[in-house]
C-alpha positions, 0 to 999 in steps of 0.5 A: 562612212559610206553616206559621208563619202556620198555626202562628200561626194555630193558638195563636190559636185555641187560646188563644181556646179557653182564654179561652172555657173559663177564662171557662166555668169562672168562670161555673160556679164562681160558680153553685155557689157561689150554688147552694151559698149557697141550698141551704145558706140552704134547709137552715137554713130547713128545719131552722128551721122543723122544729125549731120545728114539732116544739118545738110538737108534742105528742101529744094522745091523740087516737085513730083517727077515725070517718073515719080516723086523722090520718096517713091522712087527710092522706097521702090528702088526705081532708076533715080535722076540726081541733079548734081551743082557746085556752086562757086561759094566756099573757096577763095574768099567767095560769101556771095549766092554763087553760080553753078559753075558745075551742072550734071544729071547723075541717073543711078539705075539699080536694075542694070547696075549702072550710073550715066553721068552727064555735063550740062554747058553752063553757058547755054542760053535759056529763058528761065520759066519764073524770071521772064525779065531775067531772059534770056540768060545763061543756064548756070543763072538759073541757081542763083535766081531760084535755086535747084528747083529752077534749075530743074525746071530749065532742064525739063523745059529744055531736055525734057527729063526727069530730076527726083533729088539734087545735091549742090556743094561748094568748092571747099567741100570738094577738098573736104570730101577728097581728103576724107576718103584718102585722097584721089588716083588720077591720070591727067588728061592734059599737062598743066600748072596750076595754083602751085600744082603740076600736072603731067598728061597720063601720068597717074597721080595720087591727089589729096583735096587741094590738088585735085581742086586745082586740076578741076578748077583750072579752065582758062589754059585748057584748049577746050575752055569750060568743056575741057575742065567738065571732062576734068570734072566728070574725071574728079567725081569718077574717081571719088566714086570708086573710092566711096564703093561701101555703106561704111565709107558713104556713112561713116561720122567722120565724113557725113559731119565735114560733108553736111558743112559743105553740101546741101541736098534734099536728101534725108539721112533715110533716103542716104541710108537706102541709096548707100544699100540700094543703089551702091552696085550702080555707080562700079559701072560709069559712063559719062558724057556731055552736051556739045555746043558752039560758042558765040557773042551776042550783046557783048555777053558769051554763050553756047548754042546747044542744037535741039538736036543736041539737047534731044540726044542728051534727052534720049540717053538720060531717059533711056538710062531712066527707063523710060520712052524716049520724048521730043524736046521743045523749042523756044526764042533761043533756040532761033536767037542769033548771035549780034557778034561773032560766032565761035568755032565748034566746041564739040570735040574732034571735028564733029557736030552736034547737029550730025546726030539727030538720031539720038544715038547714046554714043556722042562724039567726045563722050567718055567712060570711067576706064578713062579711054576715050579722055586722052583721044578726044582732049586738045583736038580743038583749039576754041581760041574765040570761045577763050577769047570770048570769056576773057571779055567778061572778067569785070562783070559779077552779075547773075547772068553769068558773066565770069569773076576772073578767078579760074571759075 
């Protein structure tokens, strides 16, 4: 009796075993496939998201900087000088190589944790560095002659700083990207209407991709022309910044797939992936500014003068947020060009010009940062009425020096 108890006793905990082991097995078996599901969903949200980033890539022959090629820069994590366009093509019809109606220089620094963004005036006349019989011509044409690596090219010849990378995108893609990430918070700067959208000064408005297109592209009633829809502009890409603050915001399927139909860049998905992880922190402190000119006519064509010792300023700030010594800019034939017409009124904002700032003071006049402080205190107070009136004279041409469609870019 005793050996049958202990018999008994035996199979009970044998069997209690084997219960405990079946139910172990079970637990496990459910985990790898819950573990199977989420890596297999990882793998298709990584070969998503990079087919879609080597869709948009695009090598743009930018050659090896003054402070090191973009491999090197971005694998140690060094202060980078992204050169950012939007191109006219994508909206409104337009099928044709576009201008850059939209030229800035974004430099991330992920040691101060900063990002200095700066408007380049796409109506500054240059000499372009591979299309001599194109010169003089207008800045934005330097896209459309040789792509990003002449506009580059002009920049160094001109500011004598550094571009590592660059991303263009069209006008349509602006609207894709603004509708992907939820829409946008803005406060105008000045009331307007445009394209069936009223926008009231100050008052914060929520603006999905369509909206905030038409507050960017509007130029023609602006009291400060082109130099007024930049700081619209600059506002635009401010605001899509703080709304792109994650990893999983800059890399989620959905949104790097509708973006790499709208933008070309030669960034990789691997250098997206290490600028999402080493660079993020920098863009939640923005500053922002833009080069000041003096609108004139020469040869029946709209221009602005940028001063040498405007353009240094411009160098000055962009080196110094790369960390490096400060350069002095070259001159050439344009910079002694005079105009054969009449001359326009300052475009530099509130009274102040250009040329009083040699010294190479990052404060410019008419600059702005991301609080939006300085938007309403330095917008109107230049009426420019010849610098509007000069571009209205070009509406018929579409050359590629840049004369204007007449379609509000």
């Amino acid at each position: 009796m005793k050996t049958l108890k202990n018999d008994n006793d035996v199979n009970t905990r044998v069997g209690k075993r084997k219960k405990r082991g079946k139910t172990k097995r079970i637990f496990w078996g459910i985990l790898a496939v819950l573990l199977v599901g989420i890596a297999g969903f990882a793998y298709y949200e990584y070969h998503t998201v990079k087919n879609a980033a080597d869709s948009a890539y695009k090598s743009g022959g930018i050659s090896s900087a003054e402070n090191g090629s973009k491999n090197s820069v971005i694998s140690s994590s060094k202060p980078i000088a992204i050169l950012l366009m939007g191109t006219d093509t994508g909206a409104l019809g337009r099928t044709y190589k576009g201008r850059t109606d939209s030229i800035m220089v974004a430099v991330l620094n992920p040691k101060t944790k900063k990002t200095t963004l700066v408007s380049f005036e796409r109506d500054q006349q240059v000499n372009l560095p591979d299309y001599p019989d194109k010169s003089p011509s207008k800045l934005n044409a330097a896209y459309a002659y040789g792509n990003s690596k002449e506009l580059a090219k002009v920049l160094k010849k001109y500011y004598n700083i550094p571009i590592n990378a660059y991303i263009s995108i069209n006008m349509g893609g602006l609207k894709t990207i603004v509708n992907k990430v939820g829409g946008i918070d803005i406060a105008p700067v000045l009331s307007f209407s445009y394209e069936g959208y009223t926008f009231t000064k100050g008052k914060t408005t929520h603006m999905n991709g369509a909206k905030a297109l038409a507050y960017s592209r509007m130029r023609y009633d602006d009291p400060q022309g082109d130099y007024g829809r930049q700081k619209r502009q600059r506002q635009v890409l401010s605001a899509l910044l703080k709304k792109a603050e994650s990893a999983t915001t800059l890399l989620n399927s959905s949104f790097i797939s509708s973006l790499s139909k709208q933008v070309q860049t030669d960034l990789t998905f691997a250098d997206l992936a290490s600028l999402a992880k080493n660079y993020l922190a920098a863009t939640k402190n923005l500053k922002t500014n833009y080069t000041h000119g003096t609108g004139y006519m020469q040869n029946g064509v709209s221009y602005q003068k940028i001063s040498v010792s405007e353009r240094q300023r411009i160098s000055n700030l962009i080196r110094k947020a790369l960390g490096l010594k400060t350069k002095k800019v070259s001159t050439d034939s344009s910079d002694t060009s005079t105009s054969s017409s009449t001359s326009s009124s300052s475009s530099s904002s509130a009274g102040n010009t250009p040329d009083s700032n040699a010294s190479g003071s990052t404060t410019a006049p008419g600059s702005d940062t991301n609080t939006g402080s300085n938007y309403n205190s330095n917008y109107g107070s230049n009426s420019n009425s010849t610098y509007n009136s000069g571009y209205g004279t070009q509406d018929s041409s579409q050359n590629m020096h840049g004369q204007n469609t007449g379609t509000g870019y």
